[in-house]
N, C-alpha and C positions, 0 to 999 in steps of 0.2 A: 463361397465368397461371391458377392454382388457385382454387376459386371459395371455399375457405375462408377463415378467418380469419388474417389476418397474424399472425404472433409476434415479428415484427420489433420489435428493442426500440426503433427509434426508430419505427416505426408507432405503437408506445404512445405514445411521447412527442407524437408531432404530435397524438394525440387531445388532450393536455392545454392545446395551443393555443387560448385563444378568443379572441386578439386578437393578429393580426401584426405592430400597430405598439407590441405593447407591450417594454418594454424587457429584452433576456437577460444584456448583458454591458457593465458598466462598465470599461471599462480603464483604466491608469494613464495615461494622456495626456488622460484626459477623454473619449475617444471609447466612441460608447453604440451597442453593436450592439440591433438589434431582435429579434423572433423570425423575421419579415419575412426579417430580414438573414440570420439563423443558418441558416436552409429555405434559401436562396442559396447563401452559400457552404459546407455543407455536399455540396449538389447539383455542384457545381464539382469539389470534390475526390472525389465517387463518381464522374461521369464523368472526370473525371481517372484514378481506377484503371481503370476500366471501359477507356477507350481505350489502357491501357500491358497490358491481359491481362488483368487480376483477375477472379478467377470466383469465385462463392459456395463459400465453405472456404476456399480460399487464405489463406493467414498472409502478412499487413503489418505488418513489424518496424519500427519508429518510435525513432530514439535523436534527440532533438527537445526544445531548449529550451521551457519552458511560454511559449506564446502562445496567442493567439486563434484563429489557424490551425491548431496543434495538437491543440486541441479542435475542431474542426471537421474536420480529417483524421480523429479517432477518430471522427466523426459518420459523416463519410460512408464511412466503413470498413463500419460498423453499415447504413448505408441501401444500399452497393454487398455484402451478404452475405456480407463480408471476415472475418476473424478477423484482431482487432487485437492486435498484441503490441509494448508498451511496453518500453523498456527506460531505464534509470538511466540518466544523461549519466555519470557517474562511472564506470561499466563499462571495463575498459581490453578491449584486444585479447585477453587470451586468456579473456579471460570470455563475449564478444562470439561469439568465437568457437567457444562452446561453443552458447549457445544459435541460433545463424546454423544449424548443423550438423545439432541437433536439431530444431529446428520447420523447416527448408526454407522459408523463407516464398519468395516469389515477388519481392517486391519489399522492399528494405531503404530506408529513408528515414533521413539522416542528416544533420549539420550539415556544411559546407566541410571543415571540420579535418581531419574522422574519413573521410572518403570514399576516400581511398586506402586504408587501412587494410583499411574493409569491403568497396570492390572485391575486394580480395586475396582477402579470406575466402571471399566470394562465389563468386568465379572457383575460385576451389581446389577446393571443393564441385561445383562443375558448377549452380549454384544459378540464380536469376533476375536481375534489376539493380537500382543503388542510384541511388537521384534524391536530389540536395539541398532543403535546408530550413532558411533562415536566420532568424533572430529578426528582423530587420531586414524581413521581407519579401520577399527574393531565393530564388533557387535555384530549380532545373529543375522541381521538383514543382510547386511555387506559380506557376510559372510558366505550367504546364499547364492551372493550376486561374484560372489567371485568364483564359483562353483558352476554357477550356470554360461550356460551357450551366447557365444558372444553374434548371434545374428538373431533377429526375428522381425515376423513380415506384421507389420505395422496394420492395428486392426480396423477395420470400416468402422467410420464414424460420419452419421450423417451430419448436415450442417446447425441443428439444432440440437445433437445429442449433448450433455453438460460436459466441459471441459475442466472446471473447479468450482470450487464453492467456497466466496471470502465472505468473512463473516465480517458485519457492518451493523456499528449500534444503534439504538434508537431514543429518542427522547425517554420513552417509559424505563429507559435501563434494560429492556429485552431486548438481547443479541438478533440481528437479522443475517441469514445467509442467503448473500448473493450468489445467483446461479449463474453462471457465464458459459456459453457456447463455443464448440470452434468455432464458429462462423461468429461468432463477437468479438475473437481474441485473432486470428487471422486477420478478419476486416479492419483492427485495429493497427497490425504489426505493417501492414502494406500502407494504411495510409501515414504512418509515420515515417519509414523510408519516404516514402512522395516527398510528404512534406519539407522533411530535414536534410533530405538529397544521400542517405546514408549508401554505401556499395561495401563491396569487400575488399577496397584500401582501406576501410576503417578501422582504427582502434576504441573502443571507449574503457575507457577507466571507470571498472564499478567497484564502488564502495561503498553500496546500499546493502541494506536484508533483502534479503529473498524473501522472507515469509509477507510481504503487501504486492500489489500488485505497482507501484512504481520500481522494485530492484526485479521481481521476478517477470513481468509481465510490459511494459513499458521497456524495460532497461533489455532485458533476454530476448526474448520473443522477436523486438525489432530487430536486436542483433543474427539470430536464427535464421530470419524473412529478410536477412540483407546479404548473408553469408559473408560479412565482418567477424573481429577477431574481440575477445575482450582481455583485460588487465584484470585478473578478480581479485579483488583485495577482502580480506575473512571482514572486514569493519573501517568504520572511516577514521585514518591516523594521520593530523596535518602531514608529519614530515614523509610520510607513504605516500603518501597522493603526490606529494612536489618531488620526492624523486621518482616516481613513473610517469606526471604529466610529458617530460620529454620526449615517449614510446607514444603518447596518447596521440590522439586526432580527436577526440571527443570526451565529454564529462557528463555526466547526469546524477543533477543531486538534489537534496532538500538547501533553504536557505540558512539554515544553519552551519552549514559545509562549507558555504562561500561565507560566512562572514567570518568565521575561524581559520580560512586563508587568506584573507584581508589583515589578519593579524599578525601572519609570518611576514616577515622583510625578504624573505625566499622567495616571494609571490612577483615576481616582473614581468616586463613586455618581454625580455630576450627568453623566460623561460617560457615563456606560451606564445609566440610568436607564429609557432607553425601551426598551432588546433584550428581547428574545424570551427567549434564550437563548442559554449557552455549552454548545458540547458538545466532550468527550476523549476522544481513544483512539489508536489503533495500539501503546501504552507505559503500563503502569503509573501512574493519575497519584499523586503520594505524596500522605498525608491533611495533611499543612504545607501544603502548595500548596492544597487542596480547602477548608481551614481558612481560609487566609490570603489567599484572591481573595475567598469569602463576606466577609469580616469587609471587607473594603479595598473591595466593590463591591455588595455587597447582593447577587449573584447563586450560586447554588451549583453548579457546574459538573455539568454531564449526564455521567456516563461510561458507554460502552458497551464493550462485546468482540466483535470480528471477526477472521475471519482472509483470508488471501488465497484460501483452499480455498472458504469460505464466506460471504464478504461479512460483514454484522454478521447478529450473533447474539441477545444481549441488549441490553437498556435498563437506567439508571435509570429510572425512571418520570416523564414529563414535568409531571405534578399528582402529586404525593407526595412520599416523604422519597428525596431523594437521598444516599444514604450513602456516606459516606468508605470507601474502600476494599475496595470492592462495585462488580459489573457489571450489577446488577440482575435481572431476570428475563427470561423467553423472549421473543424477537419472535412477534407473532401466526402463527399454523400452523405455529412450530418447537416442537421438543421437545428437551428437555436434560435432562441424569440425569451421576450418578456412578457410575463404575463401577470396582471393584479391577482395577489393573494388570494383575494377573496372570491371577485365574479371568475378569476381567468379570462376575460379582456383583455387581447394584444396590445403593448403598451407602445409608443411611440419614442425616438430616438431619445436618451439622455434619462427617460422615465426609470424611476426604480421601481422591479417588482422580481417574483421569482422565475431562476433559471429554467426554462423547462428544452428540453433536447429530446431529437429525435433521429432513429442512424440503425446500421446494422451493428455497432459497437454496448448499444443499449440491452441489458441484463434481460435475461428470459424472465426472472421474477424473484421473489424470495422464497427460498424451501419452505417446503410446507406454510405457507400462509397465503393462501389464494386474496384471504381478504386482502390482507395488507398490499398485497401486491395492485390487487384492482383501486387502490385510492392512490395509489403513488402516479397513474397515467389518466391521463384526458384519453376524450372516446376516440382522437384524429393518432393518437400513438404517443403522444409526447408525454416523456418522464419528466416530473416534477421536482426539480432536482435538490428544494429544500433552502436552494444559494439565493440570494438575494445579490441583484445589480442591475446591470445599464447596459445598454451599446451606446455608442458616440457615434455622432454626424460620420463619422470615417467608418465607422463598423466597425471598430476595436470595443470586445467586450470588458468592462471590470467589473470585481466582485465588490461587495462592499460588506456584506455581511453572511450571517447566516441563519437564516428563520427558526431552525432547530435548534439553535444553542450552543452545536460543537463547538469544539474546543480543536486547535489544530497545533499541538506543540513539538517541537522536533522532526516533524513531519506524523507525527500519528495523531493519528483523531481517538480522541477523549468525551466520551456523551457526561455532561455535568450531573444524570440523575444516579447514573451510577455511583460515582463517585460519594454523592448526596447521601445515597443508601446505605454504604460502609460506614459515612461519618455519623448519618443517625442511629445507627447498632450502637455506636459506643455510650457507653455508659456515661452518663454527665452531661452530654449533649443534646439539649432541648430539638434544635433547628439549625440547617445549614445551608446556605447558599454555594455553590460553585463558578468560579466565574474565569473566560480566560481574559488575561488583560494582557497589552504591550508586552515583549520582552525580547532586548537585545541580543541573545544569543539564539533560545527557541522559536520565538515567533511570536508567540503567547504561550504565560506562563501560567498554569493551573494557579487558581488562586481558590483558599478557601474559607470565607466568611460565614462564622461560627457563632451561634446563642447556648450558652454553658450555663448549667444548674449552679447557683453559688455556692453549696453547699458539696459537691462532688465533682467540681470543675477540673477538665482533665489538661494538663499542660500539652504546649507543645511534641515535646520529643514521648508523650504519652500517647497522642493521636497517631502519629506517624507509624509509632513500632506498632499500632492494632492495624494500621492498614496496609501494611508494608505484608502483612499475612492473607490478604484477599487480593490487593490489587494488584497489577503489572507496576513495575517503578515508574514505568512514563505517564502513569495515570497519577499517581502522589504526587500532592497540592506543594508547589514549591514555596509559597508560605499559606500560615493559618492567621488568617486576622479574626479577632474577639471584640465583640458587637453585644450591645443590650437590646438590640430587635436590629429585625430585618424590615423594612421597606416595604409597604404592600400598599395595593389600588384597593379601590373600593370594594372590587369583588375578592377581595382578601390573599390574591398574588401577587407572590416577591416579584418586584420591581425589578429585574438585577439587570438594568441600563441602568440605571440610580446608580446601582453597585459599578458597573463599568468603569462611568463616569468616575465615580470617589474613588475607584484603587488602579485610574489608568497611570499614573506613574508609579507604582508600586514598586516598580524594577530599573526603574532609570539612575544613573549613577551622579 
């Protein structure tokens, strides 16, 4: 054992412990884990991996209902020098399959259902084994972990050794995985306490996934590095969230969450009267929404900007004017600018060009793709972030678009060529556009404009059911428009600002 300093990001976090029996995790049954408990059974599931093989670096892929235990497998991922890697319960087999192949992880952990499946994949690869993980409490892992020794001494990890690996698309439809560091996700958790004034009188109420890095890593992590309490709720249920906001001090959500409690007449000043604060992100929130929760609750929601490369970036500001459609300014020790597309020329106040960021919170790189990674950063350090925007004379950032195309709906990001790829398999279909446009509840709604053979043209509810077997549901086009051509410049690419433009009320009521 090294006689320096641990970088282990849960070493940080046990520093923020000053009371074992105080409370970490509410759950919906009422039961209240301690921090006591969490040092426990995280310890459970490190020697659990420890005695199935796991060695510091090894990748542990996790396709895992949100529970209790599932944050506690990510813990003890973190304390056994694991690199943990989440994936979407929505992921079908050939998506699964992609990322199983490229991170090799060593051990695949998965629900009953899917286990055959990921055997297969496993086994095909020459790869390691998959242990079950049921909601319920059951399956081989948990099984393990209730078997095993409930202490163990948390492994050295330097500041740059990999803490997870989130997988992030790309315009060609090839999955990228991000590499993130302790020393990227600690640097992150500290300066979000700063920022948002978070202690351990706090509660926050989560009702996100844990598989992105806004419910696991944003949401947890800060809570961790504050040594506050959480409300964990398994998913977000209007009337779940309005009868625990009373217990809360805090909320963190996508926009979708607060416009479907703008919906309840539940939602009032007396019932949130005491929070903290509400904070948005992973999605655009619209300024109606940002308007119409201040005026209905007294509170004016916090919005920030992160990405999966980078954790969070900027702030509103937690004492100041929080503005309507504005990400605020830099987190402490990052640096943000604008810079032209093309030369990378710093752009001047109000100028639109893309986001590029610089910081200890900034991704070590994408797995195994050196190239890729070498064109995502300028020679001074700064990642390229893809986002398209401006600073204002005030230094308040907004985003405005997106250079790459995603699609940001419900809070997941959706790459349009993917998608593209599934619908040109199907049979009948010539060409197809993907496009996100406006939408009142998601944010934007996957839209999918379609060129069909006449002669073999496949319906609606015929596209849907062939993609419904590759893709995750949050990727599925929430409508399909049918087009006799698609739009194209001289150099023979679809136009799809054209397409924006013609299907941006698609969804409006």
């Amino acid at each position: 054992m090294t006689n320096s300093q641990n970088h282990n990001l849960f070493a940080i976090f046990r520093r923020a412990i000053s009371n074992a029996d105080a409370p970490f995790l509410e759950l919906p049954d009422g039961q209240v884990i301690s921090y006591g408990g969490m040092l426990k059974r995280s310890a459970q599931f490190a020697n659990a991996l420890v005695s199935l093989g796991t060695k510091p670096g090894d990748r542990v892929a996790a396709q895992v209902e949100k529970t209790a235990d599932a944050l506690f497998l990510y813990l003890g991922c973190l304390r056994a020098g694991a690199v943990f890697l989440p994936l979407n319960m929505g992921y079908k087999d050939k998506e699964l399959s992609y990322f199983i192949t490229d991170a090799e992880p060593v051990l695949v952990v998965c629900v009953s259902t899917r286990q055959a499946a990921l055997e297969q994949i496993v086994a095909s690869n020459g790869l390691g084994r998959v242990e079950t993980f049921e909601q319920e409490g059951a399956g081989t892992l948990i099984a393990m972990a209730n078997r095993a020794a409930t202490d163990f001494e948390d492994l050295h990890r330097e500041e740059d050794d990999l803490a997870a690996i989130l997988y992030t698309s790309g315009t060609t439809g090839r999955s990228k995985g991000a590499m993130l560091t302790h020393k990227n996700l600690s640097s992150n958790a500290q300066a979000l306490v700063d920022c948002w004034q978070f202690t351990s009188a706090d509660v926050w109420l989560h009702a996100l996934p844990i598989f992105h890095t806004h419910g696991l890593f944003v949401a947890t992590n800060t809570v961790l590095n504050s040594g506050g309490s959480m409300i964990f709720q398994n998913r977000f249920d209007v009337d779940d969230v309005l009868d625990a906001l009373p217990r809360a001090t805090c909320m963190m959500g996508v926009p979708t969450f607060y416009s479907r409690l703008l919906g309840s007449p539940r939602l009032t000043r007396d019932l949130v009267s005491h929070m903290r604060v509400f904070i948005s992100g992973s999605a655009p929130l619209s300024p109606q929404t940002h308007k119409q929760f201040e005026q209905q609750t007294g509170h004016a929601i916090l919005e920030r900007y992160g990405m999966t490369e980078t954790s969070m970036n900027t702030s509103n500001p937690f004492e100041g004017e929080r503005r309507a459609s504005t990400v605020g300014f830099a987190l402490p020790d990052i640096d943000i600018r604008i810079a032209d597309i093309e030369s990378g020329d710093i752009l001047a106040a109000n100028e639109v060009g893309v986001i590029e960021i610089r910081g200890p919170n900034i991704f070590k790189g994408y797995w195994r793709m050196p190239e890729k990674t070498q064109q995502e950063f300028r020679e001074d350090g700064f990642f390229i972030s893809g986002d398209l925007g401006f600073i204002d004379e005030r230094g308040y950032l907004s985003i405005v678009g997106r250079n790459k195309d995603l699609i940001i709906s419900g809070g997941f990001n959706i790459y349009p060529a993917e998608v593209e790829n599934a619908l040109d398999a199907i049979k009948g279909i010539s060409e197809s556009a993907v496009i996100g446009v406006p939408h009142p509840d998601f944010g934007e709604g996957v839209t999918a404009v379609v060129v069909t053979e006449a002669e073999s043209a496949p319906g609606v509810d015929d596209i849907r059911t062939t993609l419904e077997r590759d893709l995750a549901n949050y990727k599925l086009p929430k409508r399909v428009c049918f087009v006799g051509a698609l739009p194209r410049n001289k150099m023979g690419k679809i136009q799809k600002n054209q397409l924006r433009e013609q299907y941006q009320s698609a969804y409006q009521a």
